[in-house]
MARTI-145791 format. One line per 10 residues: their letters; for each residue x, y, z of C-alpha. Coordinates in nm, 3 decimals, decimal comma, always signed. Layout:
// residues N
A> X:Y:Z  ... $
END
This chain:
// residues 433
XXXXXXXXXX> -6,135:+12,926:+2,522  -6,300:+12,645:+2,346  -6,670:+12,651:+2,244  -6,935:+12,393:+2,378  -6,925:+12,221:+2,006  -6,577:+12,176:+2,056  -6,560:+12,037:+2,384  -6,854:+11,776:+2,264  -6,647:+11,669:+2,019  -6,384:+11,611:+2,238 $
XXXXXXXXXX> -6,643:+11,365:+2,444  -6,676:+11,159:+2,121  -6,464:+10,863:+2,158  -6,600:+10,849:+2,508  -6,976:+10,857:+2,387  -6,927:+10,584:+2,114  -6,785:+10,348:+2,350  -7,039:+10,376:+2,604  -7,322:+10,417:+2,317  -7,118:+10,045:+2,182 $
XXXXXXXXXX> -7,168:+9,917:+2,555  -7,528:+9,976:+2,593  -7,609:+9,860:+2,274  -7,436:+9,538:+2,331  -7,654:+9,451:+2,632  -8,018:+9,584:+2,597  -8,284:+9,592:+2,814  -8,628:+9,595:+2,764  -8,905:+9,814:+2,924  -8,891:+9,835:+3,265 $
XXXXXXXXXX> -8,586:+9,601:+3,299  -8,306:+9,859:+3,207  -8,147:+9,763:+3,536  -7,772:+9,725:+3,406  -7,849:+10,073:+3,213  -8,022:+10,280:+3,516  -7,733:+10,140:+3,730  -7,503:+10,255:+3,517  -7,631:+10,562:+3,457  -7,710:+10,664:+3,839 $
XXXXXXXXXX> -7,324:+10,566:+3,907  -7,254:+10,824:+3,622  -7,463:+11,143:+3,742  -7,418:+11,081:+4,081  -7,032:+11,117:+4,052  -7,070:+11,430:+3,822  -7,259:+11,595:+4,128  -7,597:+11,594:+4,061  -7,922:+11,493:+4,309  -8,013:+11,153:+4,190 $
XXXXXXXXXX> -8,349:+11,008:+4,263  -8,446:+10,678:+4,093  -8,716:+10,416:+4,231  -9,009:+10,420:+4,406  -8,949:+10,786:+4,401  -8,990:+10,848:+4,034  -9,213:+10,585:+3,945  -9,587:+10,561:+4,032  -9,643:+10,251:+4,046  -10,027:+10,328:+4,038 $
XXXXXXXXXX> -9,970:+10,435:+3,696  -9,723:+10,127:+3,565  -9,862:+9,962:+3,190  -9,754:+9,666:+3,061  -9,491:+9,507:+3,315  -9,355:+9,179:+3,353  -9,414:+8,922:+3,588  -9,254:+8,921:+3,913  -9,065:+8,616:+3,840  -8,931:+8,745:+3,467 $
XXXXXXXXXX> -8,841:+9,071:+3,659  -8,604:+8,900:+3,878  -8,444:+8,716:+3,623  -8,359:+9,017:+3,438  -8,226:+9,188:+3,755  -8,010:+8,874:+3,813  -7,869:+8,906:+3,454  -7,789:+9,280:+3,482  -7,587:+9,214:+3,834  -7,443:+8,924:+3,623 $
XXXXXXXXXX> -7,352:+9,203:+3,366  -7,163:+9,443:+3,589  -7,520:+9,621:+3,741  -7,467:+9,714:+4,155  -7,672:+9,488:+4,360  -7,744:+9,740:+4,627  -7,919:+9,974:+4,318  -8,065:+9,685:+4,136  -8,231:+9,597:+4,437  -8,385:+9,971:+4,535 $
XXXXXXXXXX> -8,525:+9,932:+4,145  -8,741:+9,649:+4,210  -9,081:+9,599:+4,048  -8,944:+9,752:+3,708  -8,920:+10,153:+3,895  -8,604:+10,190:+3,655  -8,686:+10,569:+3,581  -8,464:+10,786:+3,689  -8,435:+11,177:+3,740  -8,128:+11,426:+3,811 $
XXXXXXXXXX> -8,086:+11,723:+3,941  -7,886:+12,008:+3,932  -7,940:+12,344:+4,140  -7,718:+12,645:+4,086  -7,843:+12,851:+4,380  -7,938:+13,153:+4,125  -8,316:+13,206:+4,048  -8,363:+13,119:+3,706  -8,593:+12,854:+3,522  -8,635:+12,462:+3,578 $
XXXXXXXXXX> -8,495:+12,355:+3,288  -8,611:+11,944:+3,178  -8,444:+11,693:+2,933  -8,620:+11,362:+2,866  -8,436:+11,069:+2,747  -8,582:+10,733:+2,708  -8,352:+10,415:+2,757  -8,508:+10,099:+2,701  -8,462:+9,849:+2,386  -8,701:+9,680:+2,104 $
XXXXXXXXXX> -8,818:+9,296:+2,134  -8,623:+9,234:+1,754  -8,355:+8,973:+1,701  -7,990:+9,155:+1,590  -7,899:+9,081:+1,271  -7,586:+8,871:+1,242  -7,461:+8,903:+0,925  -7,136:+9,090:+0,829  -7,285:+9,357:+0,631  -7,383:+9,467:+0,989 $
XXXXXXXXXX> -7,162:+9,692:+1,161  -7,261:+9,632:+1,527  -7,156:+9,245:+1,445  -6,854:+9,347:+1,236  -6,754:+9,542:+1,473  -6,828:+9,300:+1,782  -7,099:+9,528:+1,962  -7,421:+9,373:+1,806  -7,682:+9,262:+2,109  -7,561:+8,939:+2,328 $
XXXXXXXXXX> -7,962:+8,887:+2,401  -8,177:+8,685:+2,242  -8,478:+8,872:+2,060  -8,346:+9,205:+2,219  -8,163:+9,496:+2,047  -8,142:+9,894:+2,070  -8,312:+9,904:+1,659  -8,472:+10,254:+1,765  -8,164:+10,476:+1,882  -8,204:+10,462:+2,283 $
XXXXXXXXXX> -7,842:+10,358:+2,369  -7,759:+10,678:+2,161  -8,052:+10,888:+2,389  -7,895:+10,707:+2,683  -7,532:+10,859:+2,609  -7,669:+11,189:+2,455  -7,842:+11,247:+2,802  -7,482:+11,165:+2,975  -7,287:+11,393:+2,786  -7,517:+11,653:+2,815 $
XXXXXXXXXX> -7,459:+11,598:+3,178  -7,118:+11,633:+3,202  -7,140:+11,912:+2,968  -7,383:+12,138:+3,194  -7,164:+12,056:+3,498  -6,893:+12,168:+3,350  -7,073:+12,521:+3,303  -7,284:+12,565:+3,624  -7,147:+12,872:+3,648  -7,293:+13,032:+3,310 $
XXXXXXXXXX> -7,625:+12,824:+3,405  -7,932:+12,998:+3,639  -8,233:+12,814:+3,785  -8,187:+12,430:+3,778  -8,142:+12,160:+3,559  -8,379:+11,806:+3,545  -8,264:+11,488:+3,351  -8,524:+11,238:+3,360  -8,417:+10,903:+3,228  -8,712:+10,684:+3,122 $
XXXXXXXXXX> -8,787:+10,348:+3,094  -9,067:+10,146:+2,879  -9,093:+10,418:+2,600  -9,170:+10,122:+2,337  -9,526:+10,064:+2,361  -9,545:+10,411:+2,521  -9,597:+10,248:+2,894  -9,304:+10,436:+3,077  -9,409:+10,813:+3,101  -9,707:+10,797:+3,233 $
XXXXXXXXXX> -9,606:+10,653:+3,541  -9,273:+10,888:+3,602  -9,568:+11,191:+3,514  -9,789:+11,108:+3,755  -9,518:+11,079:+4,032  -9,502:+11,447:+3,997  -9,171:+11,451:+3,788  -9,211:+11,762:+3,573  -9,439:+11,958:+3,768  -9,218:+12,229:+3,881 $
XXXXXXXXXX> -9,100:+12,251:+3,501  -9,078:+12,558:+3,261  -8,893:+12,416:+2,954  -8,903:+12,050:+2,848  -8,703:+11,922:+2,569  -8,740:+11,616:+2,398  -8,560:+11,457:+2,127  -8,463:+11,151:+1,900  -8,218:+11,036:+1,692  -8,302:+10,981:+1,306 $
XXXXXXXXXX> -8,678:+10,899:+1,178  -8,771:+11,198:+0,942  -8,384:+11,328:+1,014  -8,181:+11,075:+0,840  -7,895:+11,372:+0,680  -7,593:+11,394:+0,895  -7,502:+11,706:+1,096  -7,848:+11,844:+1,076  -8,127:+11,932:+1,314  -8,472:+11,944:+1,336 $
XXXXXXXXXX> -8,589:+12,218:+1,594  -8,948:+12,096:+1,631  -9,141:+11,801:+1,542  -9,491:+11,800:+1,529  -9,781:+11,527:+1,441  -9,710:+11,319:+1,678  -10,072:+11,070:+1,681  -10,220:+11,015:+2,066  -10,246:+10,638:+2,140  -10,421:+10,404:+2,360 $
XXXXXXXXXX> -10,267:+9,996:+2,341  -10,561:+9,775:+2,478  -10,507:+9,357:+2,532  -10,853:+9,164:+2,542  -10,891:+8,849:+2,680  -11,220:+8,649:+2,623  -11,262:+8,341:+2,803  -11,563:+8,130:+2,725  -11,619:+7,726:+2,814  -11,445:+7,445:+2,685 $
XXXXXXXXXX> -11,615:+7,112:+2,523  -11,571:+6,839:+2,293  -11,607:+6,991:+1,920  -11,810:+6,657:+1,797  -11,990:+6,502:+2,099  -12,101:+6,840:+2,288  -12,043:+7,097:+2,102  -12,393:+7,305:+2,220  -12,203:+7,327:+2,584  -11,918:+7,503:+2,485 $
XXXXXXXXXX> -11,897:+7,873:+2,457  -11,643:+8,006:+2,198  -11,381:+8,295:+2,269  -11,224:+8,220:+1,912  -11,551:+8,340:+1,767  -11,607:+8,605:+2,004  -11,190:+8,738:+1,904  -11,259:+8,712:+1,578  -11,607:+8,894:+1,539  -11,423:+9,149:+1,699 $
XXXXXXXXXX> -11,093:+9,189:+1,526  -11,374:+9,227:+1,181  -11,565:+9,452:+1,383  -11,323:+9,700:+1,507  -11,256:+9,811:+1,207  -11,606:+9,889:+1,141  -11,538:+10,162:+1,387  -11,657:+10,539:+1,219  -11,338:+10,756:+1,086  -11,397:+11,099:+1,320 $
XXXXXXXXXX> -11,471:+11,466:+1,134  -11,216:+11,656:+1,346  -10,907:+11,443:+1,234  -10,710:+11,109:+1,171  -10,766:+10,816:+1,338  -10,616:+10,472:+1,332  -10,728:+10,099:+1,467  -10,505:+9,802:+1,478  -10,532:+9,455:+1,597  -10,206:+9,326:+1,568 $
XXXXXXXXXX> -10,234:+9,040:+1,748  -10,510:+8,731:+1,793  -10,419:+8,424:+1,946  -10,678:+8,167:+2,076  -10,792:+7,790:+2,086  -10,611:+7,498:+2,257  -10,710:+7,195:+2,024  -10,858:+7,127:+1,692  -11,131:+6,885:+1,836  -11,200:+7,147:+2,147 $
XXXXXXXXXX> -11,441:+7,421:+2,128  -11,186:+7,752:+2,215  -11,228:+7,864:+2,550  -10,970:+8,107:+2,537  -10,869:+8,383:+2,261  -10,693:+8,742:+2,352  -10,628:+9,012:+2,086  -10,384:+9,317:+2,119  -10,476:+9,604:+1,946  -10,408:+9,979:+1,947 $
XXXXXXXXXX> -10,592:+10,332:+1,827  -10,487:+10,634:+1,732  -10,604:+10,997:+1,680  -10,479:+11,298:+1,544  -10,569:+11,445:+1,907  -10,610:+11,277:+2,235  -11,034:+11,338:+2,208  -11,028:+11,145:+1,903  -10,806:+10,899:+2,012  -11,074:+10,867:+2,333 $
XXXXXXXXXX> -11,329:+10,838:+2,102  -11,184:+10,531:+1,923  -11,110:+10,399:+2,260  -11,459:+10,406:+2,363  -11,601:+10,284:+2,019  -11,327:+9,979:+2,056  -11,469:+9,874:+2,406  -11,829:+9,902:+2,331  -11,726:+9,668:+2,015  -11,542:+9,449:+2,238 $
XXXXXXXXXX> -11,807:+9,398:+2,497  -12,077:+9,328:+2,230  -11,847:+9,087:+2,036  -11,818:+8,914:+2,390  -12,219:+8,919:+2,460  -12,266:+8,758:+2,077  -12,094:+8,450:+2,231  -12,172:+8,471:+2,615  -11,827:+8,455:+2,686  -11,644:+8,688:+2,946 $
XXXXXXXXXX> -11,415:+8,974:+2,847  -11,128:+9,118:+3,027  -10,978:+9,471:+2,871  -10,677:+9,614:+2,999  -10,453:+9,904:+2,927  -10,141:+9,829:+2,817  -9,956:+10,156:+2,679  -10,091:+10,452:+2,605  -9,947:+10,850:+2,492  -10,142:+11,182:+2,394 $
XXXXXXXXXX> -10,105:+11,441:+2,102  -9,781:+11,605:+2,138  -9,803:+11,952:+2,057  -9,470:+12,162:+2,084  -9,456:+12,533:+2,125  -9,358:+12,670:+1,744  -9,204:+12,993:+1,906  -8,986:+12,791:+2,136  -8,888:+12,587:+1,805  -8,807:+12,903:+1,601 $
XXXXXXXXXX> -8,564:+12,977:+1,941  -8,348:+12,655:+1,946  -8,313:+12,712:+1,597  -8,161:+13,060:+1,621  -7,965:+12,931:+1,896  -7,836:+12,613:+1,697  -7,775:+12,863:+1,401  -7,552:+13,090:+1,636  -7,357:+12,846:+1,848  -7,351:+12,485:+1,678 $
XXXXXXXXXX> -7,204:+12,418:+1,325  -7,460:+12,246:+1,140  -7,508:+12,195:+0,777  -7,905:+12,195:+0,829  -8,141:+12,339:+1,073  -8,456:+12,315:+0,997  -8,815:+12,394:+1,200  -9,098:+12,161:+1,144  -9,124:+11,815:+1,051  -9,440:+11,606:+1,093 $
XXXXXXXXXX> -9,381:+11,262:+1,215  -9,728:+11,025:+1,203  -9,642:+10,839:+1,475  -9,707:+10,832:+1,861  -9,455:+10,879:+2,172  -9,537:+10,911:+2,538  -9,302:+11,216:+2,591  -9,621:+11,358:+2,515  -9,739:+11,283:+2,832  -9,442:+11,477:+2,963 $
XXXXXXXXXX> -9,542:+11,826:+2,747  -9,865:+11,770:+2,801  -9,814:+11,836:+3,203  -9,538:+12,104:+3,129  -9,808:+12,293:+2,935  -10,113:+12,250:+3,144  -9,880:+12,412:+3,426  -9,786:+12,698:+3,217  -9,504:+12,595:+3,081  -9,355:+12,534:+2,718 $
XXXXXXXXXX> -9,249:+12,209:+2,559  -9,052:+12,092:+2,288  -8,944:+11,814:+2,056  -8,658:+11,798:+1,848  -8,469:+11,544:+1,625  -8,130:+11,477:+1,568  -7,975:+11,400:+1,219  -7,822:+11,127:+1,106  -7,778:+10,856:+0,854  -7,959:+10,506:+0,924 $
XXXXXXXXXX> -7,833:+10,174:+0,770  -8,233:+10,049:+0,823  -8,576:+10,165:+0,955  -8,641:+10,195:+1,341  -8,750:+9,889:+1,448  -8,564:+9,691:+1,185  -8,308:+9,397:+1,277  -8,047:+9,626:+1,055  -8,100:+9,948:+1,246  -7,784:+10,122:+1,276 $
XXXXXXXXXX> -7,693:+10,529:+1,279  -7,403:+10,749:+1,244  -7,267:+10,787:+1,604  -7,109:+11,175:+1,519  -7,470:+11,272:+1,557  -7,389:+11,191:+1,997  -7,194:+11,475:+2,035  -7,357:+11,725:+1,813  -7,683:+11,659:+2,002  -7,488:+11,672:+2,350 $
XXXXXXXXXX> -7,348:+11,973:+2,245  -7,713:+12,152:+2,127  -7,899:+12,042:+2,433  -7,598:+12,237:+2,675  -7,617:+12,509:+2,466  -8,024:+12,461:+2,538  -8,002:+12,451:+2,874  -7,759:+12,755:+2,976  -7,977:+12,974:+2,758  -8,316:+12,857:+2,880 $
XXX> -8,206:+12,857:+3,232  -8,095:+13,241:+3,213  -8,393:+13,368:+3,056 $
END
């Protein structure tokens, strides 16, 4: 009888092609219609109880979405691009997340995987030296590519899939696979966690290829350090007048932005922990003769935990609104992303990587690395754990070409199957205990 490793590997040809597909035509957060299609085609034919939509999404609890109008251009391209109409439709508004399920009529434990799909705003590079455009599967979208390893979580999460199904009968319990969109600018989870998604859940796994694993055929059991995070866009809008002739009736946003952006970074460093502020962005002005009635600024905090990350939240608006009183202009703050600490379960890490040790073939597994960084499956473990249940994340080895984020970005695609491979071996023993 073949092992679970072995069978993975057999699924590799099948997972670089479709990993080559998605990267070739990526999709932005909360306009993965051409992937969510494609992936709801996939589950539903290996058997599982696919909900998607309306039903997954709260849209209550949606950050950072496009317009209506850019929302149906991108569902026209991904029908254009092979997407069913009928499912593009039922995703409208952006509610691409997407969640499986499979029941094995034994009691046992609800058993989640999280897997995020959705691609960075970078421009491919085109050069040769670039194996997605040597190779002819580099991104055919303008200023959009997969540079942070989703198409990979995207066919990790569909192997997995067809892995478990092939061994319902050595699983218990039941089996979730939640498919999310908008995990750049961690906008996506919140919304999928507040339509109830993981409430019924006892173990969630996580997981991500490369970062702090970039040696192949290793794995990292439990990553920790993940910074909570809070993405604010402020728009000040004061009056408009003629710089020379009337200058005492304007009122001037580009002053108001700017005292800010100097001013936010006044902000006290907290005694509990690290904390970060950003403004990234500051655009304002329409003229040089004009006084600037408009300026916006995007900006972001962290914290080493989400009460210091709320802390630098609150310091950030009280600086905003002042800034805005200094000038008598108005202010308009909105939430655009946002994720909390992660904090995995170190017993639950020290498991998988007994488990890994016993039934995978790795070179490496190791159990702690800290990453610095934020990600909104931490809204997912954070509801797993307030309900009593355990949560982990993991990360996947592999060689990168370039950083995440980086027009280069590229990976070792042998690092598919080994994950696919791990996460069925995760779920048969997790759902039996």
């Amino acid at each position: 009888m073949t092992t679970i490793w072995e069978q993975a590997q057999g699924l590799r040809e099948e997972m670089v092609a479709r990993r080559r597909n998605l990267h070739q035509h990526p999709e932005t957060g909360w306009t993965e219609f051409r992937t969510a299609s494609m992936i709801i085609k996939e589950l539903e034919s290996l058997g599982y109880e696919v909900s998607f939509g309306a039903a997954v999404v709260n849209e209550e609890y949606m950050m950072g979405v496009p317009s209506q109008a850019d929302l149906a251009a991108y569902m026209e391209r991904a029908i254009s691009e092979g997407a069913d109409p009928e499912l593009v439709g039922k995703m409208a508004g952006g509610k691409t997340g997407i969640v499986a399920v499979l029941k094995t009529g034994k009691a046992g434990k609800t058993v989640a995987f999280r897997f995020d799909m959705d691609c960075n705003d970078v421009e491919e590079d085109k050069g040769d030296a670039h194996r997605p455009t040597a190779e002819g599967f580099a991104s055919c979208h303008k200023n959009a590519m997969h540079a942070c390893g989703h198409d990979g979580h995207v066919t990790i999460g569909l192997a997995t899939a067809k892995l478990i199904a092939a061994h319902k009968d050595e699983l218990a319990g039941t089996i979730k696979l939640i498919f999310q969109p908008a995990e750049e600018g961690v906008r996506g989870a919140y919304a999928m966690v507040n339509a109830g998604v993981v409430d019924d859940v006892d173990y969630l796994f996580g997981g991500h290829i490369g970062f702090k694993a970039t040696t192949d055929n290793a794995l990292i059991t439990m990553t920790d350090g993940f910074l909570a995070t809070t993405k604010l866009d402020a728009e000040f809008k004061g009056v408009s007048a003629h710089a020379g002739a009337a200058p005492e009736q304007g009122k001037n946003a580009l002053l108001a932005a700017c005292q800010a952006a100097i001013s936010l970074n006044t902000i006290s460093r907290h005694s509990q922990g690290s904390s970060r502020i950003n403004v990234g962005v500051l655009n304002a002005g329409t003229g040089r003769n004009v006084v600037p009635d408009i300026a916006s600024l995007k900006l972001e905090t962290r914290g080493a935990t989400t009460e210091i990350n709320n802390f630098m939240v609150s310091e950030a608006r009280r600086m905003l609104a002042a800034c805005a009183a200094m000038y008598d202009v108005e202010l308009k703050v909105t939430m655009a992303g946002g994720a909390p600490a992660c904090l995995p379960d170190a017993e639950l890490g020290h498991e998988v990587a007994e488990l890994a040790k016993a039934k995978c073939h790795y070179d490496e597994v190791s159990e702690y690395v800290d990453m610095g960084g934020s990600e909104d499956c931490g809204y997912f473990m954070e509801r797993v754990q307030q309900r009593g249940g355990r949560a982990l994340y993991m990360m996947y080895g592999t060689k990168i070409a370039a950083g995440h984020h980086n027009s280069h970005f590229d990976f070792n695609e042998d690092c598919l199957w080994k994950a696919a491979a791990t996460l069925a071996e995760v779920a048969i023993h997790f759902t039996n205990k």
